[in-house]
N, C-alpha and C positions, 0 to 999 in steps of 0.2 A: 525345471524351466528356468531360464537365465532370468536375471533381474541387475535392476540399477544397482552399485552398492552406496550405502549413507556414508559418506566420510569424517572419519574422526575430528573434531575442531585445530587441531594444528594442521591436519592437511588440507581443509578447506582453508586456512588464513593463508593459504602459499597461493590463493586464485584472487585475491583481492584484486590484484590489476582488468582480472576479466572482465571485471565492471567500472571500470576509468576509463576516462573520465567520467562522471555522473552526470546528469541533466536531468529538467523538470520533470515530475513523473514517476509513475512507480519506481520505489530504486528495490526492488525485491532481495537480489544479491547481495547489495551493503548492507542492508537494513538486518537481514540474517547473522551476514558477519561482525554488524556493530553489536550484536546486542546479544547473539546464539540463540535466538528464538525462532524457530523455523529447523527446515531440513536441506542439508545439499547433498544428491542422489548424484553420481558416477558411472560412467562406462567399466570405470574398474578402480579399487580402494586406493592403490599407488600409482602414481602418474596419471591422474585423469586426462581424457583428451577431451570429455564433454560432461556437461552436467545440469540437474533441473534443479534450482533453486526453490524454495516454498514457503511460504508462512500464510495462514488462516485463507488459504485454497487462489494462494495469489502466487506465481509462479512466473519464471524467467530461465530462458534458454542462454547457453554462453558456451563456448569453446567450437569444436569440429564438429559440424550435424555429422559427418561421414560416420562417427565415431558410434551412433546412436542407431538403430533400427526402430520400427514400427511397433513389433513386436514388445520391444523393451519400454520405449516409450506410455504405450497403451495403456498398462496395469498403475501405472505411478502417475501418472497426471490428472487430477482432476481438480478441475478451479479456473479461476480467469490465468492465462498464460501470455506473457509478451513473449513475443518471438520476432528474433532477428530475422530479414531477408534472407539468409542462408539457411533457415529453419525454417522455411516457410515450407517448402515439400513434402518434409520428413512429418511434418504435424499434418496436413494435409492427408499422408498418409494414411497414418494414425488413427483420423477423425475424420474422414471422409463429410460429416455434418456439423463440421464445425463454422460456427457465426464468427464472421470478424465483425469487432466494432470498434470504429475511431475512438479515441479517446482526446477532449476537450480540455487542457491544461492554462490553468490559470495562475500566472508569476507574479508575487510583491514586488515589486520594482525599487518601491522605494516605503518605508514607514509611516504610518497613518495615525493617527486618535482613533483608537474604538469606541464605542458608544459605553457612556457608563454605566457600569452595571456592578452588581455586586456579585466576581464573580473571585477564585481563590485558585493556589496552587494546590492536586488534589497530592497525598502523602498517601503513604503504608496502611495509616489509620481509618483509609477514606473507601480500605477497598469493600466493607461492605457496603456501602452506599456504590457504587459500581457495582458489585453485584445481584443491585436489589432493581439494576434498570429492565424494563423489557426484552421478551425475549428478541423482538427483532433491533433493539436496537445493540443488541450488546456484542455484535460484530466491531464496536470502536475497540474494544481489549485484543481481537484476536491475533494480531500482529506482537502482542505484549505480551502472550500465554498467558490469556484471560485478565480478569480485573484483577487479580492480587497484581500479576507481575506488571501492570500498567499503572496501579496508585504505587509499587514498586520503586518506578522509574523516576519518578518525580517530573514528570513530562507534561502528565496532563492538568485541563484547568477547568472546573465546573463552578456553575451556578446552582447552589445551596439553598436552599429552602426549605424551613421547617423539616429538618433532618431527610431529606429529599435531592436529591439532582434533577435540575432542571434542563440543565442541557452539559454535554462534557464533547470539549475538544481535545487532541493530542497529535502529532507526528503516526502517521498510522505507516508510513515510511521512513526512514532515519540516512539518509547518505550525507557523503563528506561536504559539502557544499550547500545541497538542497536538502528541503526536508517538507513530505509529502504530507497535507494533513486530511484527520476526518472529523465530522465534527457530526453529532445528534441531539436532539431538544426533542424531550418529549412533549408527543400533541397537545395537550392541553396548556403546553408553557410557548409554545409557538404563536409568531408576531409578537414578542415582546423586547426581539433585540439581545433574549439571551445568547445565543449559538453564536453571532455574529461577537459579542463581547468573549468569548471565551475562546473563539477562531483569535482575534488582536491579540491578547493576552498570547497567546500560545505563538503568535509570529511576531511580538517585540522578546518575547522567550529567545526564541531561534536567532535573530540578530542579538540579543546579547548574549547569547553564547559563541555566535562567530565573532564577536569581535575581543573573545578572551585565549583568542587563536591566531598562531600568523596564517597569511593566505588571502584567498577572498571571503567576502562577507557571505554569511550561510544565508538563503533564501529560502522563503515559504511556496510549495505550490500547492494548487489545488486539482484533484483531477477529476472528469465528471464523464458518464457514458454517453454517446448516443444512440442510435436506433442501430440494431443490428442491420448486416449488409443485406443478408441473405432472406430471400422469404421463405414464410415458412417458421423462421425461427420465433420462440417467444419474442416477445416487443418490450420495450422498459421506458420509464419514464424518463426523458433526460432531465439531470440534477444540473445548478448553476451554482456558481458563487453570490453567497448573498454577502459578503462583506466588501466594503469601501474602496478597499487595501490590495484585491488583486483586479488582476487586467486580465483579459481572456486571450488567447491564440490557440492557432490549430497546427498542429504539427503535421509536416510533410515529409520526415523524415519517413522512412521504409521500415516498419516493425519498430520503429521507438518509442511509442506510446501506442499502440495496437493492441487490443486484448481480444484473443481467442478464445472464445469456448466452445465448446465441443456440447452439440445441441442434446442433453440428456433430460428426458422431464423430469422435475420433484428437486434437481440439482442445481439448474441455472440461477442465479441469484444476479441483484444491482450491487455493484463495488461502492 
C-alpha cells in the first residue's frame, strides 16, 4: 500500500518558502522547520509537490492538493489540521465527519507590564519539574518533544513554588515573525495571576528577540477554539485570552486559522 514519504531535514529545509509569509496563528510548517521537532510527510522523498506537516497531532497542508489522494492522506493524519482552501476537498474526502472549527487569534499589538509575579526562565535543569506536571496538562511540551526538549529550548517561563510549577508558558509555535503561545496553571494555583505573568514574560521574550534581528519585530499570538461547525460533533469549551497584552480578532481569511478534525471518539482533544 502507498504511503506519504517522511523527508530527510535538508530536503524539508528547500520547502521553507511554502510557508511565507507567516501570520498570526498556528505556524505548524515553520515551527517543525525552526526547530526539527515534528514530521514533514511527502507525495514522494525527492521533489515534493505536496506535503503534511506535524508536531504533537497539530498539522498543516502546503503545496499541490492534486499531488495528494484520499487514500494517502487517511492513514497519516490524525490531530487538528489547517488546511488551505485548495485542500479543503481532498480532506473532505478523507474525513467525510470531519468538524471544522474557527479558530479565535489574539495579537500583542504592542508591549504591556505583566502582573508581578515571581515567575523565571525555565533551563535543562527545570525539565523535571515539567515533567512532574499533570497529565492533562503536559500537552505545553509536545510541540518541544516533551518536557526535556522544551526546558531544552530555553523558551519557556514558569512560576515555581516550593519545588513545584505552578503554571508554564512557552511559544507552542515558533515562526519567523510570529510566535504562537500556550500557556497552563495548575487548578489549584489558578486566579492568582500566575499564567498571565508567565504569558508577559514569555511575550517581552519574543520582542526581545526580534529586536536582536533585522526585519520586523516578532509578535506574540494567542490562539483559542470555538464550537465546532457541525452537529453532532463533540462540543469544547472556548478558551480566551486572559492576559492584558493581546487584543482579540477573528480571521476571515479561507483555511488560515481553520482547524479540522476529523470526528474520531477517544481522539478529539481542545488545542
Amino acid at each position: 500500500m502507498a504511503a506519504l514519504a517522511e523527508l530527510a531535514p535538508a530536503v524539508a529545509a528547500r520547502l521553507r518558502d511554502w510557508f511565507l509569509p507567516d501570520r498570526p496563528g498556528p505556524l505548524v510548517g515553520l515551527h517543525v522547520l525552526h526547530t526539527g521537532h515534528g514530521r514533514v510527510l511527502a507525495d514522494r522523498p525527492d521533489a515534493p509537490r505536496a506535503v503534511l506537516v506535524g508536531t504533537a497531532g497539530n498539522w498543516s497542508l502546503a503545496g499541490d492538493p492534486a499531488a495528494l489522494t484520499p487514500e494517502l492522506l487517511r492513514p497519516a493524519l490524525r490531530g487538528f489540521a489547517e488546511v488551505p482552501a485548495a485542500f479543503v476537498p481532498l480532506v473532505e474526502a478523507a474525513f467525510p465527519a470531519a468538524a471544522r472549527w474557527d479558530r479565535v487569534v489574539q495579537v500583542q499589538r504592542a508591549a504591556r507590564q505583566a502582573p508581578a509575579r515571581d515567575v523565571r526562565r525555565l533551563g535543562p535543569a527545570d525539565a523535571p519539574l515539567l515533567r512532574a506536571l499533570p497529565g492533562d496538562l503536559a500537552w505545553i511540551a509536545g510541540t518541544w518533544a516533551g518536557p526535556d526538549g522544551l526546558a531544552a529550548s530555553g523558551t519557556a517561563w514558569g512560576a515555581v513554588d516550593d519545588g513545584r510549577l505552578g503554571a508554564v508558558a512557552c511559544p507552542f509555535f515558533a515562526g519567523d515573525r510570529y510566535e504562537d503561545i500556550g500557556v497552563v496553571t495548575l487548578p489549584a494555583q489558578r486566579g492568582q495571576g500566575l499564567g498571565t505573568a508567565c504569558a508577559g514574560a514569555v511575550c517581552a521574550d519574543v520582542r526581545a528577540r526580534g529586536g536582536c534581528r533585522a526585519g520586523p519585530p516578532r509578535r506574540t499570538t494567542w490562539a483559542a477554539s470555538g464550537s465546532p461547525r457541525r452537529s453532532g460533533s463533540p462540543s469544547s469549551a472556548a478558551t480566551s485570552c486572559t492576559s492584558s497584552a493581546c487584543r482579540s480578532r477573528r480571521s476571515t481569511e479561507p483555511g488560515q486559522v481553520t482547524s479540522t478534525t476529523p470526528a474520531i471518539p477517544g481522539w478529539i482533544e481542545q488545542v
